[in-house]
C-alpha positions as CSV (number, residue, x, y, z in Angstrom):
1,X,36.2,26.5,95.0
2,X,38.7,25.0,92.7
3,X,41.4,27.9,94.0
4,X,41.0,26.5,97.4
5,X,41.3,23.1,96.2
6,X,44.3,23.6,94.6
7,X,46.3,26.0,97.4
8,X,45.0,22.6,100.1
9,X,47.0,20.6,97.6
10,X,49.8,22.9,97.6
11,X,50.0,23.3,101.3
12,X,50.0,19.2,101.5
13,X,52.8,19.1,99.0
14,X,54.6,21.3,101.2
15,X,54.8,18.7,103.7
16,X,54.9,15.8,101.7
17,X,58.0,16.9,99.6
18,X,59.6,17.2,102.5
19,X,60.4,13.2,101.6
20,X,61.8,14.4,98.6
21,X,64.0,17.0,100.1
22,X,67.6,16.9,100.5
23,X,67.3,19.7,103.8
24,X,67.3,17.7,107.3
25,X,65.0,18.8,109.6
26,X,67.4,21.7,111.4
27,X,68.7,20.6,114.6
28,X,70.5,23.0,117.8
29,X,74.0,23.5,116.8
30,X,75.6,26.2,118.3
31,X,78.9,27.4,116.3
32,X,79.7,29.6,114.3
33,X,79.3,29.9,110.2
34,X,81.8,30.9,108.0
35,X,81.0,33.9,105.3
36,X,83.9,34.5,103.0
37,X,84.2,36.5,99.6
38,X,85.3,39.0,97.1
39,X,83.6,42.0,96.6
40,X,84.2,43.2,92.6
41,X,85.9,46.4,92.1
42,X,86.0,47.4,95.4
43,X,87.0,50.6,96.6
44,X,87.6,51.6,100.4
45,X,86.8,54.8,100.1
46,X,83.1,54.2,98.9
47,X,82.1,53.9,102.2
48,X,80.1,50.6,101.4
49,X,77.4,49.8,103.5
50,X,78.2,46.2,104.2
51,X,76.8,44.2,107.0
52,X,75.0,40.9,108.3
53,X,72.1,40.0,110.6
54,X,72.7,37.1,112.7
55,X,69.3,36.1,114.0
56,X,68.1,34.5,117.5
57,X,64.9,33.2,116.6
58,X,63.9,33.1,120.6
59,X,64.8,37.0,121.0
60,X,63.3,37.9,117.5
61,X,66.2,40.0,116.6
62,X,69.0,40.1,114.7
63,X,72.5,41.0,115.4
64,X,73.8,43.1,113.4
65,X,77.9,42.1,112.2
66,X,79.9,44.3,110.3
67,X,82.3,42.2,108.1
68,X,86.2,43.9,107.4
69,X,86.6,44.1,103.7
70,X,90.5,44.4,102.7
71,X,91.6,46.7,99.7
72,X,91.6,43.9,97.3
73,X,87.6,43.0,98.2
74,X,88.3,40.3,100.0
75,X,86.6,39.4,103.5
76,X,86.1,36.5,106.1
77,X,83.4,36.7,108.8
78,X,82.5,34.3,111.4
79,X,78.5,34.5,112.2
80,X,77.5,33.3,115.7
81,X,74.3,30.3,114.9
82,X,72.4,28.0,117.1
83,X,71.2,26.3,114.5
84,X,71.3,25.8,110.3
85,X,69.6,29.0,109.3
86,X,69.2,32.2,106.7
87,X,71.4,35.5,107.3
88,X,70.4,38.5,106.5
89,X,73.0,40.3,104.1
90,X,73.0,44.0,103.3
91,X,75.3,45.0,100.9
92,X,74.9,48.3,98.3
93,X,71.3,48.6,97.8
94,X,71.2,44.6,97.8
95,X,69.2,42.7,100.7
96,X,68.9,39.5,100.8
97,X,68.8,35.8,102.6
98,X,71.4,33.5,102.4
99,X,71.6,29.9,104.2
100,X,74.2,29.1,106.0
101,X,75.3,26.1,108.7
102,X,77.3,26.6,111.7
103,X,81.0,25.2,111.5
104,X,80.8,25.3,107.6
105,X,81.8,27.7,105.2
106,X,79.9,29.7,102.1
107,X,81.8,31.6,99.6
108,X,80.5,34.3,97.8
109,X,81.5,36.1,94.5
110,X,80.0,40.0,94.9
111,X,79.7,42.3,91.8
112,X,77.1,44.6,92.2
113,X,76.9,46.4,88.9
114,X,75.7,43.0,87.1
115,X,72.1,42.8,87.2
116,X,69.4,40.8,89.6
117,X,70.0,37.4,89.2
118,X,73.7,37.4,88.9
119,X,75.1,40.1,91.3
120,X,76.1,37.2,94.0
121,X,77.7,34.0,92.8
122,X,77.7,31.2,95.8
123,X,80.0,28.1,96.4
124,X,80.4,25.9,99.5
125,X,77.7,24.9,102.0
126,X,74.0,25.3,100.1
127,X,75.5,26.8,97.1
128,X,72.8,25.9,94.9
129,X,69.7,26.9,97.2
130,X,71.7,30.4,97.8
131,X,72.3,30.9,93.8
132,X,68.7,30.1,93.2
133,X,67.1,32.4,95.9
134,X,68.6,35.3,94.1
135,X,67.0,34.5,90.6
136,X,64.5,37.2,90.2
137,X,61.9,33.9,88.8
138,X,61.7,33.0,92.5
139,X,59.4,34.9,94.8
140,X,60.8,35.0,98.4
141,X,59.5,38.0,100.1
142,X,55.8,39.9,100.5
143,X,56.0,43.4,101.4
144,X,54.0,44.5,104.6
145,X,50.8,46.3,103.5
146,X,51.5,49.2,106.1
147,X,54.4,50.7,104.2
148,X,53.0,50.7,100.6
149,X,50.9,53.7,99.8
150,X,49.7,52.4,96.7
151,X,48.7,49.2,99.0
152,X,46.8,51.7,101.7
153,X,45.1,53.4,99.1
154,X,43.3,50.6,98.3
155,X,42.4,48.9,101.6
156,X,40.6,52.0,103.0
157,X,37.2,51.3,104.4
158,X,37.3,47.5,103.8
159,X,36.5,44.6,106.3
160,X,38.9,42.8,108.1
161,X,37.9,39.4,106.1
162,X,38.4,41.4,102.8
163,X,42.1,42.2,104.0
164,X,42.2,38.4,104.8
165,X,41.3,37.5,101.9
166,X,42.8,39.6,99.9
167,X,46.2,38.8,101.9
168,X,45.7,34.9,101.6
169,X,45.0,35.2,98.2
170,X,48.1,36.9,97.1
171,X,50.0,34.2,99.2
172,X,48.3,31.8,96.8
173,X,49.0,33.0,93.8
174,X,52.8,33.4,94.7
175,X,52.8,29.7,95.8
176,X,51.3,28.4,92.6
177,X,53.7,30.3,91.1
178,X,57.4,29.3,92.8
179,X,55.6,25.2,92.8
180,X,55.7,26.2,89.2
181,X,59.4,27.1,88.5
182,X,61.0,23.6,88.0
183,X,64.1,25.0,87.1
184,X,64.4,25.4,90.6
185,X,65.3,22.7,93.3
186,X,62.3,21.1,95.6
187,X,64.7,22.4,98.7
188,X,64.8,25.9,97.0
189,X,60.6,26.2,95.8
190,X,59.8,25.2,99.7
191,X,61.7,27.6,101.5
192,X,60.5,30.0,98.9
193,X,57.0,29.1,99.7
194,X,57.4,29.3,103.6
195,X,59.2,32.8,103.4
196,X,56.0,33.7,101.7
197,X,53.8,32.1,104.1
198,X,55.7,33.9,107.6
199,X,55.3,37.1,105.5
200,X,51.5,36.6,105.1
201,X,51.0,36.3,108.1
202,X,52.9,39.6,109.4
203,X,50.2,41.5,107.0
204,X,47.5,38.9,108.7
205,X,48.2,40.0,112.1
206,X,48.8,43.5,111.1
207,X,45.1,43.7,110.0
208,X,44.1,46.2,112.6
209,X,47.3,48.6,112.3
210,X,46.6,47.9,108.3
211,X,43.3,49.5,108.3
212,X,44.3,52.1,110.7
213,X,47.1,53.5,108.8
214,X,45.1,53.6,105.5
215,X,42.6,55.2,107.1
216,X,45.1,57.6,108.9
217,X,46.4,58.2,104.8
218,X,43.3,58.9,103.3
219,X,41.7,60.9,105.7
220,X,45.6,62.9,106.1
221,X,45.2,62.8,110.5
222,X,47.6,62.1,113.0
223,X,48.9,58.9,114.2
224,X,47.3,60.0,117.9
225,X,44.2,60.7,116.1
226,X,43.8,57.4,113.6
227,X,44.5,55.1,116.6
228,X,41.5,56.7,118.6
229,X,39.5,56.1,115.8
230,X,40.1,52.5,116.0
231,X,40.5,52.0,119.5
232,X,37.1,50.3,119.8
233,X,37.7,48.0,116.8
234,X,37.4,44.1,116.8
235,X,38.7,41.3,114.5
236,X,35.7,38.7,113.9
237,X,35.9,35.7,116.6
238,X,37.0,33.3,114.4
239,X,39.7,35.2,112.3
240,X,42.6,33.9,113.4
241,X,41.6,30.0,111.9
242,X,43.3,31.2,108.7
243,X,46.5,29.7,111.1
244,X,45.1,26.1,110.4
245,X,46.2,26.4,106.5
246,X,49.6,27.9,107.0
247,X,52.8,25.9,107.2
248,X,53.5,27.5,110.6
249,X,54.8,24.0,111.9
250,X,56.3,22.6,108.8
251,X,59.5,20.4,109.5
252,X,61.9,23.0,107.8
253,X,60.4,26.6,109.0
254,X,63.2,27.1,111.2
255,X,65.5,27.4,108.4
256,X,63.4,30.8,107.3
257,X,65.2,34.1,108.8
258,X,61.3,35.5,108.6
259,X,60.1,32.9,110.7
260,X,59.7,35.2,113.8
261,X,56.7,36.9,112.1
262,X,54.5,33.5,112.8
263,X,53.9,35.6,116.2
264,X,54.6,39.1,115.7
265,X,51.4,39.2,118.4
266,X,49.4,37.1,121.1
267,X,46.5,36.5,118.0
268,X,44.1,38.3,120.1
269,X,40.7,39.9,118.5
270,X,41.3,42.7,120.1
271,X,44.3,44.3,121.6
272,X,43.7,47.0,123.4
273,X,46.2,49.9,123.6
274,X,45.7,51.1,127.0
275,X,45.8,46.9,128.3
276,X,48.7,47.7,130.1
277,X,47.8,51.0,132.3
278,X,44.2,49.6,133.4
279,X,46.3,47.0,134.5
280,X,48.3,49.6,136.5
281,X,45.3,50.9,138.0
282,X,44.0,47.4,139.1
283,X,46.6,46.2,140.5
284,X,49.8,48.5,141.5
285,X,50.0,50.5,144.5
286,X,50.6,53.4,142.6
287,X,50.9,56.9,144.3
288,X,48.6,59.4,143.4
289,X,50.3,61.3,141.1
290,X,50.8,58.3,139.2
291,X,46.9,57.3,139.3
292,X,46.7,61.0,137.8
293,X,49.2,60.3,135.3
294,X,48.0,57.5,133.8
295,X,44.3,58.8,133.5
296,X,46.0,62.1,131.7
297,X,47.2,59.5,129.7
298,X,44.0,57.5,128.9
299,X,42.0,61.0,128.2
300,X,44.8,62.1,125.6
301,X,45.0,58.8,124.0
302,X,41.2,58.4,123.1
303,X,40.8,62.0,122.2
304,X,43.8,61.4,120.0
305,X,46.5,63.8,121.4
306,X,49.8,63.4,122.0
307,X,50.7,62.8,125.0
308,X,53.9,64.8,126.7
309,X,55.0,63.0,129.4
310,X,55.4,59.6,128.3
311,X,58.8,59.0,129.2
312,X,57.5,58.8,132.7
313,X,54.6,56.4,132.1
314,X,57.4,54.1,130.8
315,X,59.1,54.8,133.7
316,X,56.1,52.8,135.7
317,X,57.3,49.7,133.7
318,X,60.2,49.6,135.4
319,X,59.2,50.7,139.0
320,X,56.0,48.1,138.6
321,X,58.1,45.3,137.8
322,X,55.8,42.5,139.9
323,X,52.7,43.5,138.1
324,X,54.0,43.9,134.8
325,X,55.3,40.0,135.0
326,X,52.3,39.1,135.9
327,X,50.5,41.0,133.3
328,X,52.6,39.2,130.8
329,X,52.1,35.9,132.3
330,X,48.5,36.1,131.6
331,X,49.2,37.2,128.3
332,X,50.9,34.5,127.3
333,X,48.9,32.0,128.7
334,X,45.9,32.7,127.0
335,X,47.6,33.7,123.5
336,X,49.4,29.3,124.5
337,X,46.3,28.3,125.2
338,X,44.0,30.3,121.9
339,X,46.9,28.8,119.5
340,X,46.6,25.3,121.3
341,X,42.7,25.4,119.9
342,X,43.4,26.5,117.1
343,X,46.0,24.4,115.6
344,X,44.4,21.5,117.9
345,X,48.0,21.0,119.1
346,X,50.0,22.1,122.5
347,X,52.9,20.9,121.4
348,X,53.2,22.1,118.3
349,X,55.9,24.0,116.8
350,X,54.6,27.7,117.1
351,X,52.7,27.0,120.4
352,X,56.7,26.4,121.3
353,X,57.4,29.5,119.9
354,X,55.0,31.0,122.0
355,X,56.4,30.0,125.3
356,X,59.8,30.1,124.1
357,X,59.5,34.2,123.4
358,X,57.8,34.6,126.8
359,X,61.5,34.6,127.7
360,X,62.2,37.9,126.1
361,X,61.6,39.9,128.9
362,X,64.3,38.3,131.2
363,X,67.0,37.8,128.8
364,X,66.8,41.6,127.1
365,X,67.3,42.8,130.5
366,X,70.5,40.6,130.5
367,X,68.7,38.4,133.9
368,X,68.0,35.0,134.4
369,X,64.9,33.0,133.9
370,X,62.2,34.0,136.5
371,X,60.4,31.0,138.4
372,X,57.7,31.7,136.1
373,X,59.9,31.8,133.2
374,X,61.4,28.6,134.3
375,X,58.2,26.8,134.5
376,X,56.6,27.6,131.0
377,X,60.2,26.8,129.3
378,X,59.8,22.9,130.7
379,X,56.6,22.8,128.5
380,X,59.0,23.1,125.6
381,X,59.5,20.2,123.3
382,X,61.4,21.7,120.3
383,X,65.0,21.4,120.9
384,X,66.3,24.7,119.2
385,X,64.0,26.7,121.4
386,X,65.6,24.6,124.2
387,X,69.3,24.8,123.6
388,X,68.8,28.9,122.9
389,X,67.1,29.4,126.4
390,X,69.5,27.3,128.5
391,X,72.2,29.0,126.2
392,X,71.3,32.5,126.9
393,X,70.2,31.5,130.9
394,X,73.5,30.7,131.4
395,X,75.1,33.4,130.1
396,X,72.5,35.4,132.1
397,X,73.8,34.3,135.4
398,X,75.8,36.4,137.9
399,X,79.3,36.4,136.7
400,X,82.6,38.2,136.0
401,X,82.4,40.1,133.0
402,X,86.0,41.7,130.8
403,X,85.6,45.3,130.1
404,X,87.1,45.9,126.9
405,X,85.8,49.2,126.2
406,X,86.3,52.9,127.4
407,X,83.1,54.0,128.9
408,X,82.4,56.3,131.9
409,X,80.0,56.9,134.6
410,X,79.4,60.2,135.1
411,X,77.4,62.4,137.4
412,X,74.6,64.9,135.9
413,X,75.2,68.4,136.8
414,X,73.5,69.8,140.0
415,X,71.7,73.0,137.9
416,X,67.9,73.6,136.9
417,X,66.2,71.4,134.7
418,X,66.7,73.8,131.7
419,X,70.4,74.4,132.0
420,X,71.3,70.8,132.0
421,X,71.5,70.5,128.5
422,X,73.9,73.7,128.5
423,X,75.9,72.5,131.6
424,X,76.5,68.8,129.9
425,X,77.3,70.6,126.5
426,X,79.9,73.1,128.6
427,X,82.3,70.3,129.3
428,X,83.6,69.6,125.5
429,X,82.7,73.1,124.8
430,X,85.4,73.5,121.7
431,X,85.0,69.9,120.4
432,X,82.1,68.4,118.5
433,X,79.8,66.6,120.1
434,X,77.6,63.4,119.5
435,X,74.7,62.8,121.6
436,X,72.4,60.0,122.2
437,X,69.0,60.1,123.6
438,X,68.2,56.2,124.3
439,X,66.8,53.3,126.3
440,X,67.7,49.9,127.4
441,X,64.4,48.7,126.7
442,X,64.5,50.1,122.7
443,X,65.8,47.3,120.3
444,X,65.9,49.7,117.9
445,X,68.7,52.3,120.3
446,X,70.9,48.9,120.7
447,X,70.6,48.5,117.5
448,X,72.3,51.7,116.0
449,X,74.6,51.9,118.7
450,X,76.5,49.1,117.5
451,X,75.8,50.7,113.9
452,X,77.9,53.9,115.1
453,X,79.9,52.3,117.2
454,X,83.1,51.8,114.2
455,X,82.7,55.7,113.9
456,X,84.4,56.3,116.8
457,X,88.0,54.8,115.8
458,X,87.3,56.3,112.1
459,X,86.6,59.7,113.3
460,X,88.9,59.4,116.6
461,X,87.7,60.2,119.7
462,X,89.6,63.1,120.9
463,X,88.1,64.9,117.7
464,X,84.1,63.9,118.9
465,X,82.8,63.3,122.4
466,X,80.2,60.7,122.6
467,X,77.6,61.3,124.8
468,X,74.5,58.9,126.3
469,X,71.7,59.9,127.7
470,X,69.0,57.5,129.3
471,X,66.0,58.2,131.8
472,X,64.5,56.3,134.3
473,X,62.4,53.9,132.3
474,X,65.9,51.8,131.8
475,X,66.3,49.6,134.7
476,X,69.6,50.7,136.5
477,X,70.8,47.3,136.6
478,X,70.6,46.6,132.7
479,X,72.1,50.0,132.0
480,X,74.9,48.9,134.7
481,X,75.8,46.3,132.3
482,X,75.0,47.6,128.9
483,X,76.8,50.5,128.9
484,X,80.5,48.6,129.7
485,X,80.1,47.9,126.0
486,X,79.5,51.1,124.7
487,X,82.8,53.8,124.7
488,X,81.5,57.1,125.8
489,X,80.1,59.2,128.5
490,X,77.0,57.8,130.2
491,X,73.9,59.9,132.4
492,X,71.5,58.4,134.1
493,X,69.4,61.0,134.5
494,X,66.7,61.4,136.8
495,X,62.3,62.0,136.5
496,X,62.8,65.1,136.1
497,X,66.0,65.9,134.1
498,X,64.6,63.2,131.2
499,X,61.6,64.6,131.2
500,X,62.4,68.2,130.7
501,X,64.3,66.8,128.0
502,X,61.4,64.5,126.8
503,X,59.2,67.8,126.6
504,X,62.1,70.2,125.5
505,X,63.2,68.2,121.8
506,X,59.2,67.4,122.1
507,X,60.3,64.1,121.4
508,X,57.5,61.1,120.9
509,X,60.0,57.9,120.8
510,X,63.2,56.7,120.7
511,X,66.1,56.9,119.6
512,X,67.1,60.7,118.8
513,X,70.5,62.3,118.2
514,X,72.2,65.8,118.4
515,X,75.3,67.0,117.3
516,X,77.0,69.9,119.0
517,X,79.6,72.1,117.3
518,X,82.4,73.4,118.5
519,X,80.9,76.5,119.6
520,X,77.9,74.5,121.4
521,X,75.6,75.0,119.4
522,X,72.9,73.0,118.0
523,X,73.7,71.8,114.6
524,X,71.5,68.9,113.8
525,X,68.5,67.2,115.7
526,X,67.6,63.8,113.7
527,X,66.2,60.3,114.2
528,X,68.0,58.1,112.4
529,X,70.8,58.6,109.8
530,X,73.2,55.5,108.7
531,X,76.6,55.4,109.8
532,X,78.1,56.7,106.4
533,X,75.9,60.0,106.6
534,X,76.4,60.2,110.3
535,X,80.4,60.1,109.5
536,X,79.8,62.6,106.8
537,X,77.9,64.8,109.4
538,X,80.4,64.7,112.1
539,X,83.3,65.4,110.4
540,X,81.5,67.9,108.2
541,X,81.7,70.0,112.2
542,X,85.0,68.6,113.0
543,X,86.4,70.1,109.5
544,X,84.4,73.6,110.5
């Protein structure tokens, strides 16, 4: 009792400091933030990994900037804000935050073989907030349960409350302890506490994928086969009330680069996997051979099988475009209007943040705001949200767009399913070959494209051919556009070529590479690899 007592004090002081503090309440501000620096004894040939994660906090993403370092360590980047927010900076094995404002500028002093607490040095624009998040006294960051296996271990079996509990708990006990650091700054100890607070609450609505994967752990199953286990599974009615003692509509939560993981999901007791397809088979006029397809699907999925041809199920998303809005519309209604009871508030800041991500859809396929789109973004009050969607809506709209890099459209060879790998290798046969299996719908594809994307002036283009494959789950019209910014050869292949494909690398997701040597041959299938070990790779074949 007296625990509670004290964390509703702490939560209160939270919001009462905010008097106290120094930090405005962030306001739209599109511009763009100045990063400069010196890196200590910098080398070029290290191959550092050095790069920074500009985030939209309406998308949930981040993207991902790659700052030029010269020979003597020194570097200048200009990051693209809408509003007074964290960065995410990747540097070495270093990851960390840093708070910056747009049209300002942040220096920063880099040594990396000094230890924690002393490896970055900051001047300029929130200086001493930036120098203080890096003292290893402050706790900014807790670790989702799913990727710890000591963690796992020791949730298997237990109720959803315990995890709650056990989750809030933790959050607790860091928040006593940052309120305790006075050698801190008030502006410093609250962001500290409200980093901790978005990352509780990714574990919070993680429960059920929690519980499934230490269950998945201990009992040493498939994925297929842990998430049939749990398919039936419900949170208790009233678990999501733990939202009414979280900061999630403090003042300065917009500042947090983590603040996207207030609504990692609709806060639904149960979400059920297969939502989607039923919704298919209620509503769609699908053919036949989709019906059959889809129940294929459901059978596999509750006996816990893997399921081979899911590259055309996502295809459905796509073709089914009406009924999948829809489907989302009702989604996001109900997940407005539980929130709206919960916090007692529907215009509150993460009931924005609910309507404001409902505009995902649109935007990542590089369109403009549907009607319906349009008419849950007028129930927005918070003007960040605001100035980001008419931002991005008018960037959406139909215009003339500068190609500035070499791609091409080509054809897929006329041949049998299971020669057109061999008839697409055939045409750099002699030259290495890099090629990408992706989707326009897979952040995580985008993503690593850009990653790679350097490699090709490094390494030279005449020496590798890129290559990039893509099935009919992307819609034609995003790929259209995407694909001017990518150099390389593009296929749009169609059914039946991507699924051959699908089946032949047995492939369960996206993205996944090959490289071809010279002879064109097969020399490495892989998943993911950074860009310093995918340079190694390739010109490890070109050297051959």
């Amino acid at each position: 009792m007296n625990m509670n007592r004290l964390f509703t004090c702490l939560c209160l002081s939270l919001l009462f400091n905010l008097v106290q503090a120094q930090l405005p309440i962030p306001e739209y501000q599109k511009g763009k933030a100045i990063l400069s620096g010196t890196i200590a004894n910098y080398h070029p040939n290290d191959n550092l990994i050095f790069k920074i994660g500009a985030p939209n906090i309406v998308m949930g993403t981040a993207e991902t900037l790659y700052p030029t370092v010269e020979s003597d360590g020194s570097f200048t980047i200009n990051i693209p804000l809408y509003h007074h927010t964290q960065v995410r900076m990747m540097i070495g094995n270093a990851d960390l935050v840093i708070l910056l404002s747009p049209e300002k500028e942040t220096n920063v002093a880099i040594n990396l073989s000094n230890p924690p607490g002393k490896q970055f040095v900051f001047s300029g624009q929130y200086a001493t907030i930036n120098n203080e998040w890096c003292q290893p006294e402050l706790i900014t960051k807790i670790p989702p349960v799913y990727s710890d296996g000591d963690l796992l271990d020791s949730i298997v079996g237990i109720s959803a409350n315990e995890f709650k509990k056990r989750c809030i708990n933790q959050y607790k006990r860091y928040v006593t302890h940052n309120s305790a650091q006075l050698q801190f700054s008030e502006d410093t100890r609250t962001l500290a506490n409200l980093s901790c607070a978005f990352d509780c609450l990714e574990n919070l609505q993680a429960t059920h994928y929690c519980l499934q994967t230490a269950y998945q752990k201990k009992e040493n199953i498939t994925r297929e086969q842990a998430f049939a286990a749990f398919l039936d599974v419900y949170l208790p009615d009233d678990f999501h009330n733990y939202l009414k003692d979280f900061p999630v509509n403090h003042p300065l939560a917009l500042y947090c680069y983590n603040y996207r993981n207030v609504v990692m999901d609709l806060y639904d007791t149960h979400k059920d996997p297969l939502a989607y397809e039923k919704n298919l088979l209620k509503n769609a006029p699908l053919t036949k051979e989709e019906q059959t397809l889809i129940h294929q699907y459901e059978t596999a999925f509750k006996a816990g099988i893997s399921f081979q041809q899911e590259s055309e199920l996502m295809a459905l998303s796509a073709k089914y475009f009406k009924e999948n809005d829809q489907f989302r519309w009702e989604s996001f209604s109900k997940a407005k209007e539980r929130l709206s009871n919960i916090i007692q508030d529907s215009t509150s800041l993460i009931v924005d943040y609910i309507r404001a991500i409902y505009m995902r859809s649109s935007f990542y396929n590089l369109q403009p705001l549907t009607p319906r789109q349009e008419l849950m973004a007028s129930e927005i009050t918070n003007p960040i949200f605001l100035g980001i969607i008419q931002d991005m809506n008018r960037q959406m709209q139909p215009r003339q767009q500068t190609i500035t890099k070499k791609f091409t459209i080509c054809e897929a060879p006329q041949v049998p399913e299971k020669e057109l790998l061999t008839a697409l290798i055939a045409r750099h046969k002699g030259k290495v070959q890099f090629i990408d299996f992706w989707a326009t719908w897979c952040g995580g594809c985008r993503q690593i494209i850009k990653e790679y994307e350097p490699l090709k002036k490094k390494i030279g283009e005449d020496k590798v051919a890129f290559i990039y494959l893509t099935g009919p789950s992307s819609i034609k019209k995003t790929w259209d556009i995407l694909i001017q910014d990518i150099a390389g050869e593009h296929y749009w292949l169609n059914k039946e070529q991507w699924g051959y494909l699908w089946n032949h690398f047995q492939m369960t997701g996206l993205p996944m590479y090959l490289i071809i040597d010279k002879k064109g041959n097969i020399a490495k299938q892989f998943t993911h690899v950074t860009a310093k070990e995918l340079k190694k790779l390739l010109e490890l074949e070109v050297n051959r």
